[in-house]
N, C-alpha and C positions, 0 to 999 in steps of 0.2 A: 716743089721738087722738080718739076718739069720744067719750070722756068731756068732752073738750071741743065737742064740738060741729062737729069734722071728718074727712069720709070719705071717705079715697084710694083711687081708682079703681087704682091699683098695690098690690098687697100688701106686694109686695119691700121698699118702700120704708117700709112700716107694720114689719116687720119689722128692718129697718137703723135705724131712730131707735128699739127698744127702751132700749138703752144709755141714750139721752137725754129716754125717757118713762116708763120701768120700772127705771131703773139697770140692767138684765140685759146682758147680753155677749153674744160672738158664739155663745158655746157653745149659746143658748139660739137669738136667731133665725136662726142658723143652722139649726138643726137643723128652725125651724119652713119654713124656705124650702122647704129640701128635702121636706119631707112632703107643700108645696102644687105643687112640682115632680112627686115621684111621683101625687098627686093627680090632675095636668091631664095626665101623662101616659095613667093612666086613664080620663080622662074624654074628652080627644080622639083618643087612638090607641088604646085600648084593652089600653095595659101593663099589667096591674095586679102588679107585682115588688116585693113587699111582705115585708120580711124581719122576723125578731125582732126584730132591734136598731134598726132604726129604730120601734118600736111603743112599744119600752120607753122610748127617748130620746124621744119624742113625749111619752109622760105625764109623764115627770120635768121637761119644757120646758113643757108644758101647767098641770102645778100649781106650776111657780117665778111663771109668767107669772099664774094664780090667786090666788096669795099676795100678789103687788103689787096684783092689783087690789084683792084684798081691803081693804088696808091704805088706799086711800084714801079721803079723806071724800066723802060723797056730791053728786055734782051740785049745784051749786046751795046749797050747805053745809045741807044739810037734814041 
């Protein structure tokens, strides 16, 4: 969305139109929801309940979400 030029004050919602800006599914912002869920957990209550498997699905979600970006052309077709 910022590739074009807009920036959702909601994340969720940056997250839920993957599918329709990244082609990725839910497996992916799903997974990225929850890590900004346990994130703000940390940040305003001070949970920080941070398991293996969410770290690992974190990178595998974070380099699917890299590899789209990758693949597009740049801003402004430079």
């Amino acid at each position: 969305m910022r590739w074009h030029g807009y920036r959702s004050g909601n994340r969720f919602i940056v997250f839920q139109v993957l599918p329709h800006t990244l082609s990725l599914g839910p497996e992916v912002w799903r997974v990225l929801a929850k890590g900004h869920e346990i994130r703000n957990l940390g940040e305003y209550e001070g949970d920080l309940n941070v398991d293996e498997r969410i770290v690992r699905d974190m990178i595998v979600a974070c380099q699917q979400v890299a590899a789209k970006l990758s693949a597009l052309p740049a801003p402004g077709g430079r």
